[in-house]
Backbone as CSV, one residue per row, in Angstrom:
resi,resn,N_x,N_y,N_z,CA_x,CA_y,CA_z,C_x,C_y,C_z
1,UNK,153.791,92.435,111.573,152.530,92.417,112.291,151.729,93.686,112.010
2,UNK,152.288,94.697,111.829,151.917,95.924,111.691,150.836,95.865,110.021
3,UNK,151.641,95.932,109.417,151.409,95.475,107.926,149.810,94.639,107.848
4,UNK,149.912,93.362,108.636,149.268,93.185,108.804,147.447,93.310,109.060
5,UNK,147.634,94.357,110.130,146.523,94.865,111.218,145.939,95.861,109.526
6,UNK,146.790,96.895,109.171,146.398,97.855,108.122,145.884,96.811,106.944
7,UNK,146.380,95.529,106.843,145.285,95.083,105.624,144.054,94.890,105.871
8,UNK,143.849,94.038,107.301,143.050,93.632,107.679,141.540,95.118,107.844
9,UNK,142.552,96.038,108.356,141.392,97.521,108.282,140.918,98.065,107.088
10,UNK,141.498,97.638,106.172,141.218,98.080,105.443,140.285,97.407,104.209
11,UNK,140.517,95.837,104.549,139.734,95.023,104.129,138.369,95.201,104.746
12,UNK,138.206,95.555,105.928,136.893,95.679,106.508,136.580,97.224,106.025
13,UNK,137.402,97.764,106.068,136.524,99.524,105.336,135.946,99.026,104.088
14,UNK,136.347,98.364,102.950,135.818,98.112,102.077,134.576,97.001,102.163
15,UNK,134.863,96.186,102.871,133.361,95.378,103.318,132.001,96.168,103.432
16,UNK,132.847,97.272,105.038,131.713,98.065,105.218,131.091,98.863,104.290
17,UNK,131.819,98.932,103.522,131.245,100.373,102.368,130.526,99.912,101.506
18,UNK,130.899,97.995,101.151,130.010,97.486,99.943,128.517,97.199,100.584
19,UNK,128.431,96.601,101.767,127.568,96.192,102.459,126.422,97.268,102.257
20,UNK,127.168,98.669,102.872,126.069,99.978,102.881,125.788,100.069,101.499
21,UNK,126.182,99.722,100.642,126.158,100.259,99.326,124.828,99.131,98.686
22,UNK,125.007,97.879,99.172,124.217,97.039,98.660,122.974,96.962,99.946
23,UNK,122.559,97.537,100.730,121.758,97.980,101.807,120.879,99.032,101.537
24,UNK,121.740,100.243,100.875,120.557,101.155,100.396,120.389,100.928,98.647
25,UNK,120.729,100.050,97.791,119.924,100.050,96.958,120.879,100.870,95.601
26,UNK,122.314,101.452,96.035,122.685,102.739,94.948,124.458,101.598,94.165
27,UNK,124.123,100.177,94.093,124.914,99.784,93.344,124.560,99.565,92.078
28,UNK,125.326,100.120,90.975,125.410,99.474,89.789,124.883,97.634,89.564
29,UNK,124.107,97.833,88.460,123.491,96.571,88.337,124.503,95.937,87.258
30,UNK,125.021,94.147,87.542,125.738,93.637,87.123,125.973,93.819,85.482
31,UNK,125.139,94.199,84.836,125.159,94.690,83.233,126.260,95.899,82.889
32,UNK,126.195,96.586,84.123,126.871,97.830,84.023,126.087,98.757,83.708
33,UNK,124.444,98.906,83.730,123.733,100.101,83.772,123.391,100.685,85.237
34,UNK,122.684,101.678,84.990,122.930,102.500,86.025,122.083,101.986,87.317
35,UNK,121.902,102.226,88.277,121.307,101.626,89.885,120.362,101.603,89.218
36,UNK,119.449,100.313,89.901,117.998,100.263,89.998,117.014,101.390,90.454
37,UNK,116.014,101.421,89.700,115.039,102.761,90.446,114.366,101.818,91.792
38,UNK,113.856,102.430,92.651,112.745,102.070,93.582,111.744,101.563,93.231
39,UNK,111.508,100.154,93.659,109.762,99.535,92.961,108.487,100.316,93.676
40,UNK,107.585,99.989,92.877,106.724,100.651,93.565,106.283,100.415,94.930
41,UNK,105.574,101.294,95.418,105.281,101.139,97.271,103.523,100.753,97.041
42,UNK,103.026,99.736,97.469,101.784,99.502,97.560,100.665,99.855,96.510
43,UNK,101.092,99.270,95.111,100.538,100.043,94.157,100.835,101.114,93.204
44,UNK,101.521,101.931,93.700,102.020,103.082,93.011,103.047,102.959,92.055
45,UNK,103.485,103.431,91.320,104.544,103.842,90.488,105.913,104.078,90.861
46,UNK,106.885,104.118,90.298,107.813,105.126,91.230,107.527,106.306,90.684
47,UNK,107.907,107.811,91.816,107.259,108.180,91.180,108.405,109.623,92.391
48,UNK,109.615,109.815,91.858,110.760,110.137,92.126,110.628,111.331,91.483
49,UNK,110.950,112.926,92.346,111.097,113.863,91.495,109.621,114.473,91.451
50,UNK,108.445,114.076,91.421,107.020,114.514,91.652,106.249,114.627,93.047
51,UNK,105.347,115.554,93.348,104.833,115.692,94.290,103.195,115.934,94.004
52,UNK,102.553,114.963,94.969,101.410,115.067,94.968,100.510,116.525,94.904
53,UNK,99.499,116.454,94.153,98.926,117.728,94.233,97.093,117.833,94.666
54,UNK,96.792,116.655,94.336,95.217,116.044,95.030,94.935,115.395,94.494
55,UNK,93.433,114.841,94.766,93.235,113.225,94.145,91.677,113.335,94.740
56,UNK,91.106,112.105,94.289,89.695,111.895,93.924,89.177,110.257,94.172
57,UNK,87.786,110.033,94.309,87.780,108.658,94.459,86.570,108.543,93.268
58,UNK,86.769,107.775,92.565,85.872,107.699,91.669,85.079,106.485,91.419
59,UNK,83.374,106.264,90.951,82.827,104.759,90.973,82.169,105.105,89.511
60,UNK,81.676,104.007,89.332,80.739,103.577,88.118,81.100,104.728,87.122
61,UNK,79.959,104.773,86.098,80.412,105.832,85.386,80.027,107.389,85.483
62,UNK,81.105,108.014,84.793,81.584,109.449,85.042,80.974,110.322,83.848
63,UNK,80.572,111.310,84.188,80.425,112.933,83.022,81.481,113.402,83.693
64,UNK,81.945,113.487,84.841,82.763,114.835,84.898,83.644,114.233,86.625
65,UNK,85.128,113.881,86.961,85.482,113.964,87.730,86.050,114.786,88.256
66,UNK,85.657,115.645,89.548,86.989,116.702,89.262,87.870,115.963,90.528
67,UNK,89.500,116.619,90.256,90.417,117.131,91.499,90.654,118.027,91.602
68,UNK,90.322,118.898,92.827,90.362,119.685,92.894,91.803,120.667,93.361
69,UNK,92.687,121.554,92.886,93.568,121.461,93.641,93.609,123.299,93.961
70,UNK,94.908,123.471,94.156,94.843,125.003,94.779,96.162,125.909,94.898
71,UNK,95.900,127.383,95.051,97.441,127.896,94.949,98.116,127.431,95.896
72,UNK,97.552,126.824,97.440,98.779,126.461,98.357,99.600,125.446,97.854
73,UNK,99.531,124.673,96.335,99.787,123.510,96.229,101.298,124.008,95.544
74,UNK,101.719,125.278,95.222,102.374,125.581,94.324,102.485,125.437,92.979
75,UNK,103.724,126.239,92.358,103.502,125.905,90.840,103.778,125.081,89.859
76,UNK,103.090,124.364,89.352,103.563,123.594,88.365,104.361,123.729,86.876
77,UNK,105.115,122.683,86.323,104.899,122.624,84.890,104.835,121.760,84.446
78,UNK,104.798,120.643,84.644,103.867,119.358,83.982,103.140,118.869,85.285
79,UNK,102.539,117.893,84.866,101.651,117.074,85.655,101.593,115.538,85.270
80,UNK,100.846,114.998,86.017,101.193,112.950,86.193,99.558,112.611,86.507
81,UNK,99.138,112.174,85.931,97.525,111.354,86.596,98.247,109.902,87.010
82,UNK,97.743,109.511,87.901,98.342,107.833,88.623,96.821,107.664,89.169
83,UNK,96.336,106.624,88.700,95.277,106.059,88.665,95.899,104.595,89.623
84,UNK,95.021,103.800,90.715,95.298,102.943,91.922,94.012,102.237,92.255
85,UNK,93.563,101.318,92.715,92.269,100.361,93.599,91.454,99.542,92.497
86,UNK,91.712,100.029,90.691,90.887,100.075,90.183,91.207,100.684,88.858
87,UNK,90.647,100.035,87.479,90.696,100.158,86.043,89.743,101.220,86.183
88,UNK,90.368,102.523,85.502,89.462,103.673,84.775,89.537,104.090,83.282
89,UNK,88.890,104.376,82.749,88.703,104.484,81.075,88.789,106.348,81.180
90,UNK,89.335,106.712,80.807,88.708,108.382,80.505,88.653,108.758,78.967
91,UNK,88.019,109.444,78.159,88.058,110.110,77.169,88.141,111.267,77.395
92,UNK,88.601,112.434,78.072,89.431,113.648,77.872,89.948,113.673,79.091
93,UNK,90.771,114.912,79.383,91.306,115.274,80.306,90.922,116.731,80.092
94,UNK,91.000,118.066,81.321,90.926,119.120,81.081,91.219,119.843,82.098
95,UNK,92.264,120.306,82.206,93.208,121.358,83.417,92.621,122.583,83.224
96,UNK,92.170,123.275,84.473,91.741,124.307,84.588,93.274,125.164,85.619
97,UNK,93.509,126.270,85.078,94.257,127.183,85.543,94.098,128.334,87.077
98,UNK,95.010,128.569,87.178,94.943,129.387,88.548,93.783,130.400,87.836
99,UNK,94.168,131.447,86.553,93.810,132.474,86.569,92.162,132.108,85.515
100,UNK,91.600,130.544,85.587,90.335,130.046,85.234,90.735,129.704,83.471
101,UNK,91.707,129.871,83.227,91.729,129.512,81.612,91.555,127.995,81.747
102,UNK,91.094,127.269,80.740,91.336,125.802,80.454,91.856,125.588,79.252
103,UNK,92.233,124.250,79.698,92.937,123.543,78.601,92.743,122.007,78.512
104,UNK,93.112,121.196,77.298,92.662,120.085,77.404,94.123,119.667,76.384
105,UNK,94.653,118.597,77.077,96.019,118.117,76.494,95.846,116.946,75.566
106,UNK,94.325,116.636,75.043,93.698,115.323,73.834,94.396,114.247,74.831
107,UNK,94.467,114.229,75.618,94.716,112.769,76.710,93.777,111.767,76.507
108,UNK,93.319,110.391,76.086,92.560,109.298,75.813,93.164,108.236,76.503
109,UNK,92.906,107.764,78.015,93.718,106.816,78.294,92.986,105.759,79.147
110,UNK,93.323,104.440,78.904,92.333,103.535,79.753,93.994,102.979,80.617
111,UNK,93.292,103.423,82.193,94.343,103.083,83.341,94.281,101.560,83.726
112,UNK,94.880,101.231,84.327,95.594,99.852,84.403,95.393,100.528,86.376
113,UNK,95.114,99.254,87.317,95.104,99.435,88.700,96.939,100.102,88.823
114,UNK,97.146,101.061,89.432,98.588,101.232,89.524,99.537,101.971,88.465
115,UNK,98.982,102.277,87.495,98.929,103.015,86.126,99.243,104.567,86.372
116,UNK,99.952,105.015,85.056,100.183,106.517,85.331,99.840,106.978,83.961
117,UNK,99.556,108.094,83.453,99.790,108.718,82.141,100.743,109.418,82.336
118,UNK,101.403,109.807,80.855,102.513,110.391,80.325,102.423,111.765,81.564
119,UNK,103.830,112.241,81.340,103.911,113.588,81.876,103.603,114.516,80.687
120,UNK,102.324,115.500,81.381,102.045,116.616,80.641,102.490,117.611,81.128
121,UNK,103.414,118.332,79.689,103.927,119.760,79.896,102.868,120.434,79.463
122,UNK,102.900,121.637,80.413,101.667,122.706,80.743,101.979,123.866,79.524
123,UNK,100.853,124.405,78.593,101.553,125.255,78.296,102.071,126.639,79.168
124,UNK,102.378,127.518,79.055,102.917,128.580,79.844,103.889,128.448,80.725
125,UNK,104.606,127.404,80.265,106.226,127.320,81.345,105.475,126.758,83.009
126,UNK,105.477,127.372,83.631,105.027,127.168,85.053,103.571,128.013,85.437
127,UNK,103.035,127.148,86.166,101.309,127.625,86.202,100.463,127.041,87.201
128,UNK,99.883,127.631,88.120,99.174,127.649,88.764,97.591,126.636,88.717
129,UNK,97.491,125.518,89.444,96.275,125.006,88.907,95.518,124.780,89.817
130,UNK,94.039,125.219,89.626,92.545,124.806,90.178,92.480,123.539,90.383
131,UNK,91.872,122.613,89.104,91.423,122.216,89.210,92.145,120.939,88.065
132,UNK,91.628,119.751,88.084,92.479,118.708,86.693,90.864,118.073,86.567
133,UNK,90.010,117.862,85.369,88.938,117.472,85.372,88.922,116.234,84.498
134,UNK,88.522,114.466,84.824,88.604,113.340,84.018,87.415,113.764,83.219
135,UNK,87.152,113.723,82.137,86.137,113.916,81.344,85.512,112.260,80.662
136,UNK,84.373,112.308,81.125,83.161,110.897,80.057,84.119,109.808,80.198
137,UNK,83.800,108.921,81.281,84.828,107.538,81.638,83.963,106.972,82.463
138,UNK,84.484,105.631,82.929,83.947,104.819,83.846,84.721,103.861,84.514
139,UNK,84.596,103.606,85.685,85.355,102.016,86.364,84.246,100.847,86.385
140,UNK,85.061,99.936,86.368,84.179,98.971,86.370,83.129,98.300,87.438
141,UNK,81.923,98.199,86.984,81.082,98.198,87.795,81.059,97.128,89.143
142,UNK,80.790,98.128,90.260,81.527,97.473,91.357,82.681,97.985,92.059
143,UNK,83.424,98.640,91.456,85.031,99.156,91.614,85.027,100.330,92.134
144,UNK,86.017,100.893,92.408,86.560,102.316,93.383,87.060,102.444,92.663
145,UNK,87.582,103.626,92.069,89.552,103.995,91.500,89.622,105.083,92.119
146,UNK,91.020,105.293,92.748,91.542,106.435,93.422,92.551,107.411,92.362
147,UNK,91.963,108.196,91.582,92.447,109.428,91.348,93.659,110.092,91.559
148,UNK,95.004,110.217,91.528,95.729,111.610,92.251,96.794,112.202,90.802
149,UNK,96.356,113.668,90.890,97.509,114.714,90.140,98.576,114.565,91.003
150,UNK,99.568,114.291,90.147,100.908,114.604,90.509,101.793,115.917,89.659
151,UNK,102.869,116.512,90.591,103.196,117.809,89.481,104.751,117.598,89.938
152,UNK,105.350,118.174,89.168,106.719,118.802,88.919,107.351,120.142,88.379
């Protein structure tokens, strides 16, 4: 009887543990690759490991969008544009620095509603940023697109 009771506990420790395991999301997917990432939340990307740094709302067409951002935001070394509400076209990009230097990473990208561009590494290792500026683009007429730098 004894024997018993200990299978039975122990059959349920392992229940419980698969249950939690398939509850939060961190089991191996039947292929044998590694856990699923998180889908996106309302649009967004996943977007794991990055933290927002500011963002912008943008209409019709553009000379110059800025986001504006700031030293409370901390320091970066790459960055993420995630474009959301709305298709945007840009032809440049151009990061302005804590200490006012700029730079422009030849970024050419037409966003998709929910869309991200590549991660840009900054030059100078880690760096301080003003400002991230969309350069000569447009949404489509009628449309919003919501803007946001992301950094790491």
């Amino acid at each position: 009887m004894h024997r018993s009771r200990k299978r039975l506990w122990r059959l349920s420790s392992i229940l419980v543990v698969g249950v939690s395991a398939l509850a939060s999301g961190c089991v191996p997917r039947p292929d044998g690759g590694p856990p699923s990432s998180p889908q996106s939340v309302s649009g967004h990307p996943d977007m794991t490991g990055w933290r927002p740094l500011g963002d912008t709302w943008i209409t019709g067409p553009f000379e110059h969008a800025i986001v504006r951002l700031g030293k409370h935001d901390g320091r970066v070394a790459r960055v993420m544009l995630v474009v959301t509400e709305s298709n945007v076209e840009v032809s440049d990009v151009v990061i302005q620095f804590g200490n006012g230097q700029r730079w422009s990473p030849g970024l050419r990208h037409s966003f998709g509603d929910g869309s991200r561009s590549r991660a840009i590494d900054l030059p100078g290792h880690v760096r301080f940023l003003r400002a991230v500026e969309l350069v000569h683009g447009s949404v489509p007429p009628g449309g919003r697109a919501h803007a946001e730098v992301w950094g790491q």
